[in-house]
C-alpha positions as CSV (number, residue, x, y, z in Angstrom):
1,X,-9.6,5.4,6.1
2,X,-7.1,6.4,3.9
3,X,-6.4,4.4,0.4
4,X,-3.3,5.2,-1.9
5,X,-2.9,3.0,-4.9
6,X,-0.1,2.2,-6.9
7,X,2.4,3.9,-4.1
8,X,5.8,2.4,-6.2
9,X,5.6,5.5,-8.3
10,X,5.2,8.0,-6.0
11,X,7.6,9.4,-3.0
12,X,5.6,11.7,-2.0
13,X,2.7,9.1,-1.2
14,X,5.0,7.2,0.7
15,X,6.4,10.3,2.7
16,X,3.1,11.1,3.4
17,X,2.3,7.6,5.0
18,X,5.4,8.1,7.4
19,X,4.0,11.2,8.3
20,X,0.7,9.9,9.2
21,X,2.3,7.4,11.3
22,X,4.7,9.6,13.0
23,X,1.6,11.5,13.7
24,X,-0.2,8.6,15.0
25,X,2.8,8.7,18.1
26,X,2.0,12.0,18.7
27,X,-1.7,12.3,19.1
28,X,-3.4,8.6,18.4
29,X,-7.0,8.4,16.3
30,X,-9.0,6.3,14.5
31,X,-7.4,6.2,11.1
32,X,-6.3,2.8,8.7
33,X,-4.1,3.6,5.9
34,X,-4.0,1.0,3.0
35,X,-1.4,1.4,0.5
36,X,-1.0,-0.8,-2.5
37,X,2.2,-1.6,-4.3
38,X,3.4,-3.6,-7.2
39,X,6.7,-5.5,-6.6
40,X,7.5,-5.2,-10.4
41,X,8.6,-1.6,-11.0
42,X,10.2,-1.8,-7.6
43,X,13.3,-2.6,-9.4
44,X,14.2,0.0,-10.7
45,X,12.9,2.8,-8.1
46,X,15.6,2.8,-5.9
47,X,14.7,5.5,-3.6
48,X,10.5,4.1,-3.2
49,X,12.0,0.5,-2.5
50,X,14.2,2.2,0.3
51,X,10.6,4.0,1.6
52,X,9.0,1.3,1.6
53,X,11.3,-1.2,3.3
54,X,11.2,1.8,6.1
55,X,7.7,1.5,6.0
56,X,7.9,-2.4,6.5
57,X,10.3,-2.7,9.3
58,X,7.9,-0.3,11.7
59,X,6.4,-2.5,14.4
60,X,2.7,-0.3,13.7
61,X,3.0,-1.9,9.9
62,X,0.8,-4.6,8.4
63,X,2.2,-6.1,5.2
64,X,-0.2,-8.2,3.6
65,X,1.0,-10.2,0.3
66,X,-2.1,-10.5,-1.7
67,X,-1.6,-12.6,-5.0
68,X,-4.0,-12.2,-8.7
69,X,-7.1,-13.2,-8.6
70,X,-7.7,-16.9,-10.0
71,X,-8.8,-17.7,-12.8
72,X,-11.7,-19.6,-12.1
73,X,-12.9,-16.4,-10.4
74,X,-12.9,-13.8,-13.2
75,X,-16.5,-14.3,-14.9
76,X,-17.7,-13.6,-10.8
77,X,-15.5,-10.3,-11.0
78,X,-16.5,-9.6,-14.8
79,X,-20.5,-9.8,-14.0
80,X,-20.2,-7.6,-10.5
81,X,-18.0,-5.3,-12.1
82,X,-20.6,-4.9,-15.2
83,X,-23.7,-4.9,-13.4
């Protein structure tokens, strides 16, 4: 497993991502990549947002939309977090 974080600020991240999947045509193996990405800076980083939609439109993509964390749910987050 692979996990980049925050991959909006980095083209290099993504670039590396469309490696591993061209890679993954070449000579298949057991490997999940999750990348995370914040819509909001997207707007102004033209050339990630291009990536990205790359990225997206590749039928060996999974684009999951996950939304914050509800309220109700924080004091649960807070006390795992803090032990």
């Amino acid at each position: 497993m692979v996990w980049l974080d925050d991959v909006q600020w980095g083209q290099d991240s993504l670039a590396f991502v469309a490696h591993m999947l061209g890679a993954q045509l070449r000579a298949p193996s057991a490997v999940l990549v999750v990348a995370t990405v914040r819509a909001e800076p997207l707007a102004e980083r033209g050339v990630e947002r291009e990536l990205l939609a790359e990225l997206r439109a590749r039928p060996d993509v999974e684009w999951l939309t996950v939304g914050p964390l509800a309220r109700p749910h924080w004091p649960a987050l807070i006390r795992e977090l803090l032990g």
